[in-house]
C-alpha positions, -999 to +999 in steps of 0.1 A: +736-188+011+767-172+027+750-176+061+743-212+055+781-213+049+791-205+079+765-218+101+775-253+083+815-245+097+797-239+133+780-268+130+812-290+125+831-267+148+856-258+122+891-244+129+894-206+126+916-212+093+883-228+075+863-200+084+887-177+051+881-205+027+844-181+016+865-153+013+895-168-004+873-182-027+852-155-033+877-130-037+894-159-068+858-158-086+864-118-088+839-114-063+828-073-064+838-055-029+804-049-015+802-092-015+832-094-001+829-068+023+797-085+034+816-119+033+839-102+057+814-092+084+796-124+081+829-143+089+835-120+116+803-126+135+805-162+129+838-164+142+824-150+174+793-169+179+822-198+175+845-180+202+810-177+224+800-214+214+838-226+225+832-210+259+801-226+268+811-256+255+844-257+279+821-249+310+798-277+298+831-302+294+838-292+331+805-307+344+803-334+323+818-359+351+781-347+371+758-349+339+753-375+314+730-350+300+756-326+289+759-330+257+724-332+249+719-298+268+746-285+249+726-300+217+697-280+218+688-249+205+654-238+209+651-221+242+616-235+254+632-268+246+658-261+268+641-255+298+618-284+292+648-309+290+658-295+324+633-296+341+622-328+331+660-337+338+658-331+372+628-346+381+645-376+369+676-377+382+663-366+416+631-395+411+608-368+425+573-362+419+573-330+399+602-306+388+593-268+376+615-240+368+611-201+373+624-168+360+628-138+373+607-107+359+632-079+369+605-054+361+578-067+380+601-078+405+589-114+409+596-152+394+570-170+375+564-205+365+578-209+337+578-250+330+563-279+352+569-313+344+541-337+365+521-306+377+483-312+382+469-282+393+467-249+366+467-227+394+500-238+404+509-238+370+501-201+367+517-194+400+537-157+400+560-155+440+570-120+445+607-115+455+614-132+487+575-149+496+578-184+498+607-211+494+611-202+456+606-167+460+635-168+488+658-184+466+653-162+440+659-132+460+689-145+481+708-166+455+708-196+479+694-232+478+667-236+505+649-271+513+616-281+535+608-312+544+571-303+548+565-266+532+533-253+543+542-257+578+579-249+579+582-210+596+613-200+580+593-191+549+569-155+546+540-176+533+506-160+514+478-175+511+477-179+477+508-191+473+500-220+499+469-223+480+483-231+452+510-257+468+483-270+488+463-278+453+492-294+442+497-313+467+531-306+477+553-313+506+590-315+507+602-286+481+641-282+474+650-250+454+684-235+436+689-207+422+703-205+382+734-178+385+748-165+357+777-147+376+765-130+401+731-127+389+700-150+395+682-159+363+655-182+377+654-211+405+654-253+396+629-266+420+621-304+428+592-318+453+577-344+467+535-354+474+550-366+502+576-361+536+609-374+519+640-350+528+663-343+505+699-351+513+727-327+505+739-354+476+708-342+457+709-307+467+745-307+450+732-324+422+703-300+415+725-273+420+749-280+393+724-293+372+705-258+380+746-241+374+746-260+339+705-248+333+720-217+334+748-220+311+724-239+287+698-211+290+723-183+283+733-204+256+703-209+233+697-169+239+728-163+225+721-184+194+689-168+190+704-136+196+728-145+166+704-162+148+681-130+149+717-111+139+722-131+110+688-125+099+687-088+106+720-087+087+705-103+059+673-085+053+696-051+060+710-064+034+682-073+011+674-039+019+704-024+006+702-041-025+663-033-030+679+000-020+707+003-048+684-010-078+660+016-064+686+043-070+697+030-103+667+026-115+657+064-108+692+071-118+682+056-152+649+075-156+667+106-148+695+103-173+669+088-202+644+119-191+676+148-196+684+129-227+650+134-239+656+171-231+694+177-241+677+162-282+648+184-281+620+162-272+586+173-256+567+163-226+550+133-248+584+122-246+589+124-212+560+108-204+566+082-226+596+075-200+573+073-172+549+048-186+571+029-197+590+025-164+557+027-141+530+017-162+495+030-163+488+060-181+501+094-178+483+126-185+500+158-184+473+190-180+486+224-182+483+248-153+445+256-165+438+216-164+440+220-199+454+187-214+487+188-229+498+149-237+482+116-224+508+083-227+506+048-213+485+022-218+449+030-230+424+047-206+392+069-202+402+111-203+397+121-165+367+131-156+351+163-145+352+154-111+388+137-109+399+172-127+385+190-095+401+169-074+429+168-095+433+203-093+429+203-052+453+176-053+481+188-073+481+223-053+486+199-024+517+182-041+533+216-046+528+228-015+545+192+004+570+188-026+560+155-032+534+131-046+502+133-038+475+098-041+438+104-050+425+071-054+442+052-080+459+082-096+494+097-085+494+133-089+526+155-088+531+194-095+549+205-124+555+239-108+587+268-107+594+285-072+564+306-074+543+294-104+523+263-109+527+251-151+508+220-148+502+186-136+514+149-138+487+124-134+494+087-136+463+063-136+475+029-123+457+003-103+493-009-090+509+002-058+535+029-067+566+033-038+586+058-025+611+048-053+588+050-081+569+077-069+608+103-071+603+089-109+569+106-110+581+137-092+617+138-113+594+138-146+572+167-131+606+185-127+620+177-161+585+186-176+586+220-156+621+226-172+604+219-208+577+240-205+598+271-195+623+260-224+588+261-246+577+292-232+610+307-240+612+299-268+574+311-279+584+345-266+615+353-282+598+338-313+567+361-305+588+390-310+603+382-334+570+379-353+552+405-332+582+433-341+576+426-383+539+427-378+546+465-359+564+470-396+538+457-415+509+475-396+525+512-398+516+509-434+555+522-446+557+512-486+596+514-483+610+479-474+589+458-489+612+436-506+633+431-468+595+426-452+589+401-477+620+385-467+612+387-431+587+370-425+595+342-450+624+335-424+597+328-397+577+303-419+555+337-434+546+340-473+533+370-474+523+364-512+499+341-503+464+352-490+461+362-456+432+376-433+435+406-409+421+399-371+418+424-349+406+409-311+395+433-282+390+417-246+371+430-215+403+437-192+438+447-196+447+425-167+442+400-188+469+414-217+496+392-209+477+360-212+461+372-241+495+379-256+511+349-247+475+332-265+479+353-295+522+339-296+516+305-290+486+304-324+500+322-347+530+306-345+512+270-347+492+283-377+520+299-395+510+337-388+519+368-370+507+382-340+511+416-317+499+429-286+488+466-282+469+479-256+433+468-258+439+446-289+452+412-302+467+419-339+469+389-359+477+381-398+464+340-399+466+324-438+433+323-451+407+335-479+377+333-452+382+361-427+347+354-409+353+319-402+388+330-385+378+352-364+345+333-355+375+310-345+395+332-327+368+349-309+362+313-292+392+302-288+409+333-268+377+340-249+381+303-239+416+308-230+407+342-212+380+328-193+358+360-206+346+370-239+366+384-270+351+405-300+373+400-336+366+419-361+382+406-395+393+417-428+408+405-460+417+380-475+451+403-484+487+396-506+518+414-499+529+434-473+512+468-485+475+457-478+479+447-441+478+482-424+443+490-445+429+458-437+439+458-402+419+496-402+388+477-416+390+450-391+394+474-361+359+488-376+342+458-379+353+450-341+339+485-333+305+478-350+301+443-336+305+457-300+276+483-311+256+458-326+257+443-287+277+408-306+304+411-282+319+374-281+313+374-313+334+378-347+328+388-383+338+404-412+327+429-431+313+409-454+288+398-429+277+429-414+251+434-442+247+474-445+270+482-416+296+462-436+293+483-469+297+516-447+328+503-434+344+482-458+374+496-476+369+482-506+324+489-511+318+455-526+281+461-534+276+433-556+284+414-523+260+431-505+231+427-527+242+389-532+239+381-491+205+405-494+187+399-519+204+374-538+178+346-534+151+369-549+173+382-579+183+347-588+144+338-586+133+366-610+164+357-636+154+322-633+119+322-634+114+359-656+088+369-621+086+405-606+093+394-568+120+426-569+095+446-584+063+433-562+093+443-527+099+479-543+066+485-543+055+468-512+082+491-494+071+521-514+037+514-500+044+515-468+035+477-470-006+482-475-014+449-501-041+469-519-022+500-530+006+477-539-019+456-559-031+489-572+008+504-582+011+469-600-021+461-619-027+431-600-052+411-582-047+413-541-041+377-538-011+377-565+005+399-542+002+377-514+013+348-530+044+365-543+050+379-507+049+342-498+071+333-526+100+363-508+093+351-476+104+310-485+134+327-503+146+350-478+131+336-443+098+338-423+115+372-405+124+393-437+104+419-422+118+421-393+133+462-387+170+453-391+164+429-424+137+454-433+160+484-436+188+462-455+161+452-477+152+485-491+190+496-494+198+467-513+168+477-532+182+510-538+211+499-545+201+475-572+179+501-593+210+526-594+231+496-605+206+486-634 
C-alpha cells in the first residue's frame, strides 16, 4: 500500500513537496518508527526514480520536434513493448519493407535479432552477426551508421555465408543501419531495408538515427523502471521478511519466557510440554535417557513404536551431536542433554511442516527440560541423603534416640509406627552402584520409604504388611532399571524404629538363601522359603510353616475327621512301600491309594517331588511335637 502511494505521485508527476504528505501523515496517526523509517526509504527511492524519470523525460522533450511518437515512447513500460513500438516505428516512418532491431551480447561478443517487424524468413529471424561481420555487425562494432544500396554485393562489408544466407532468404537489398548509444556505448543497432534497390537519403538516415538516439533513451528507460520496480518489490518482501522475522522472534521469545515461568513456579516437564503443544501442535513425548517415557502431551496419538524408539534413539544422538533438531519422518526429535551427558529426548509427532523458527521452540524446551531434570535430580539426591543418612541410624540397631528417629523420618513423609517391610537387594556388578542408588532414591521417595546404598546392597524400608510381594516388586523393577538381574530378600512387616536392624539381618539371609537356591532375579521372604525360611527367620513362626506345608491336608482331616496326616507319616516312615503302610495302618492297599490321591489333589501332582518331599516330613515332625 505505501508503494502504491508513491507510484500513484509518479504517475501524476507530483512536486517533490507531495512526495512528505505519507510521512506527514503517518507520523500524525502515531505511526511506530520502523513504519516510518520504511516510509522514509520508500520516499527516498521514489524520489529518485522521479529525479531519473525527469531526466529522460527532458531528453525526450528535446526530440519531440523529430518524433510525434515521443510521448508514446515515453508511455510505455514493458521493455519488449518498447522495442516492438520502435521497430515497428521505424519501418513506418521510413515506409520500408521491414525494420529489426539488435542488441549487443557483451559476453559472446556479438548482436542478435532481437525484434523484426515484416520478417519472413526464421532464419533471419534467428540471425546472431559477430562483432564487425556484416552491415549490422559493423555498426555495432564502430558506433557508426552504414547504408547499401544492394547488400549482398556491396565490398565494404566482411560478408559470411550464413549471414548472406540469411539476407538472401529474406530477400533483402538496400539495408541502412544505426547504432543505439547510450553515451559512449553501443547498446544495439536500428536497421531498415528494402526487397528492393531504393537508396536511402541522408533525410532518413537522420531520422533513423534519432529515432535509434531516442530507442536508446526509451530502452534505458523501461530498464530502469523495471530495475525500480524489482527494487520496490525486493524492498517489500525484505520487508515482509523482516516482519515474518520479528513475530518469529516474539513468538520464541514468548515460549521462552512462558517455559522459565513454568520453571521459576515449580512445574515439571508435563508442563513444559504442555507449552510446546500448545504453540506447535502435535503431540509431544518426552523419554528419559533410557527411552523410558517420562510425559506425553498434545493432541491424542499412538505411543511410539518399537522401531521409531530405535530410530528415535539414533536420531536424538544425532541432534546432540549438531546441536539442533533432527526430522525422522514426521517426528521432530531434539536432545535434552548437559555438556557431556544425554538426559532424554523431545519427540514431537506432527504431520505439519515445522520451521527454523518453530523448530528453536523445540530445541529451547529440550534445554529448559534438561535444566528440570538436573533440578529433579538434585533434588532426589540431597533428599536421598537425607533419607539414606536416618536409615544408616536406624540400621546400626542403636535403642538410644528413638524418640528423635521417630521424629526424623516423620519430617521426610516417614511414620515409622505404621508397618513397614525390610528389602535388602543385591545386583551382579558394582559398576552398576550408582544407578542402582540413584533407582533405590528416586522409589522410596515416590512410595514414602527410605533407602541406602552400601556396597553390594540396596537397603530399603517400603510401607507394607506383605514383604514377598515388595520385593517380588523390587526385584523386577531395579533389575529392569539395571538392565541385569537383582535378588531381594525381604523381611517384616516391622513398627518402630527398634525392629529395622533385625529385620534387615533376616532379609540379608533370605537374599543369601535365594542366591543358593539358584532364584537369583528373584525375591521372597522368609515366609516363603518353606524350611529354609524357618532356619532363618528371626522370629520361628512354625504355625506358618506348617500352614504353607501341610495346611491343605490338616484342614481336610479337621474338616472331614480322615487320617490323610496319619496315612503321610506312615507313608514316609515306610519308605513309601503301599503294602507295609497298609500293614502299619490296618488297612486295605487300595484305601491307601485313594487317600494318597486325596494328598495329592490337596497338595499338587508333585508333592513327592525331593524338595516338597523333605518339607513334608519336617512339617510332619514338626506337627506331632506340637500336638
Amino acid at each position: 500500500m505505501t508503494c502504491g502511494v508513491f507510484l500513484e505521485l509518479l504517475a501524476r508527476e507530483a512536486s517533490p513537496v507531495e512526495f512528505e504528505g505519507p510521512l506527514v501523515q503517518a507520523r500524525a496517526e502515531g505511526a511506530p518508527p520502523a513504519v516510518l523509517e520504511e516510509l522514509e526509504a520508500t520516499k527516498l527511492a521514489a524520489l529518485r526514480v522521479r529525479t531519473i524519470m525527469r531526466r529522460h523525460a527532458r531528453r525526450e522533450n528535446e526530440l519531440a520536434a523529430l518524433f510525434d511518437t515521443a510521448g508514446d515512447l515515453a508511455g510505455l513500460r514493458d521493455l519488449d513493448a518498447v522495442l516492438e513500438a520502435i521497430t515497428r516505428r521505424a519501418r513506418r516512418l521510413l515506409n520500408a519493407d521491414i525494420a529489426y532491431l539488435t542488441l549487443n551480447d557483451d559476453a559472446r561478443g556479438d548482436t542478435y535479432m532481437r525484434v523484426t517487424d515484416g520478417s519472413v524468413s526464421a532464419a533471419f529471424r534467428r540471425l546472431r552477426l559477430p562483432m564487425g561481420t556484416g552491415l549490422v555487425g559493423l555498426v555495432a562494432q564502430t558506433a557508426m551508421p552504414y547504408n547499401s544500396d544492394h547488400y549482398l554485393v556491396d565490398a565494404q562489408f566482411e560478408h559470411r555465408g550464413f549471414i548472406d544466407d540469411a539476407v538472401a532468404e529474406e530477400g533483402l537489398v538496400a539495408i541502412l543501419g544505426v547504432p543505439m548509444r547510450l553515451g559512449s556505448r553501443v547498446i544495439g543497432v536500428l536497421t531498415a531495408a528494402n526487397r528492393s534497390e531504393r537508396p536511402f537519403d541522408q533525410e532518413e538516415v537522420a531520422l533513423l538515427g534519432s529515432l535509434a538516439a531516442h530507442a536508446a533513451i526509451a530502452i534505458d528507460n523501461a530498464r530502469l523502471l523495471e530495475e525500480t520496480r524489482t527494487a520496490l518489490t525486493e524492498l517489500s518482501a525484505a520487508n515482509e521478511e523482516v516482519k515474518a522475522r520479528s513475530a518469529a522472534v516474539e513468538r520464541a521469545a514468548r515460549a521462552h519466557d512462558r517455559m522459565t515461568a513454568v520453571v521459576v513456579r515449580g512445574g515439571g516437564v508435563e508442563d513444559v510440554g504442555a507449552v510446546v503443544t500448545e504453540l506447535l501442535g502435535g503431540t509431544l513425548h518426552v523419554l528419559d535417557a533410557d527411552g523410558r517415557r517420562l510425559a506425553t502431551t498434545g493432541a491424542a496419538a499412538e505411543p511410539l513404536g518399537d522401531d521409531e524408539l530405535g530410530g528415535v534413539s539414533a536420531s536424538a544422538h544425532s541432534a546432540r551431536a549438531q546441536g539442533r533438531t533432527v526430522r525422522r519422518g514426521d517426528l521432530w526429535i531434539a536432545s535434552v542433554s548437559t555438556g557431556d551427558e544425554m538426559l532424554g529426548t523431545l519427540v514431537l509427532r506432527t504431520a505439519d511442516e515445522v520451521d527454523d523458527a518453530d523448530q528453536r521452540i523445540l530445541e529451547r524446551a529440550a534445554l529448559v527440560t534438561a535444566l528440570l531434570l538436573l533440578f529433579q535430580r538434585s533434588a532426589t539426591e540431597a533428599e536421598g541423603r537425607v533419607r539414606g543418612e536416618l536409615l544408616d541410624d536406624l540400621l546400626s540397631g542403636r535403642r538410644a534416640g528413638a524418640e528423635a528417629l521417630t521424629a526424623r523420618a516423620r519430617r521426610v513423609g516417614v511414620d515409622l509406627g505404621a508397618p513397614h517391610v525390610v528389602l535388602c537387594a543385591t545386583y551382579d556388578s558394582r559398576e552398576h552402584r550408582p544407578r542402582a542408588a540413584f533407582w533405590a532414591s528416586s522409589f522410596a521417595a515416590v512410595e514414602h520409604g527410605l533407602a541406602a546404598s552400601r556396597a553390594e546392597e540396596i537397603v530399603l524400608l517400603l510401607p507394607g504388611d506383605r514383604p514377598g510381594d515388595a520385593a517380588r516388586r523390587v526385584a523386577k523393577e531395579l533389575g529392569a532399571s539395571l538392565g541385569g538381574s537383582a535378588t531381594v530378600g525381604a523381611a517384616g512387616p516391622v513398627r518402630g524404629p527398634g525392629g529395622v536392624a533385625p529385620a534387615h539381618r533376616e532379609a540379608q539371609r533370605c537374599a543369601d538363601a535365594l542366591l543358593a537356591l539358584g532364584r537369583r532375579g528373584d525375591g521372597a521372604g522368609a515366609s516363603e522359603l518353606g524350611f529354609v525360611g524357618l532356619l532363618i527367620g528371626d522370629d520361628r513362626d512354625v504355625t506358618g510353616f506348617l500352614g504353607s506345608a501341610l495346611g491343605p491336608v490338616l484342614d481336610y482331616d479337621e474338616r472331614r475327621g480322615t487320617a490323610l496326616v496319619q496315612t503321610l507319616e506312615a507313608y514316609f516312615g515306610t519308605g513309601g512301600s503301599l503294602s507295609r503302610t497298609a500293614e502299619r495302618l490296618h488297612i486295605h492297599v487300595n484305601t491307601v491309594s485313594q487317600r494318597l490321591d486325596r494328598i495329592a489333589r490337596l497338595l499338587g501332582d508333585d508333592w513327592q517331588a525331593p524338595e516338597q518331599a523333605l518339607e513334608l516330613q519336617l512339617a510332619l515332625r514338626l506337627h506331632r511335637l506340637s500336638r
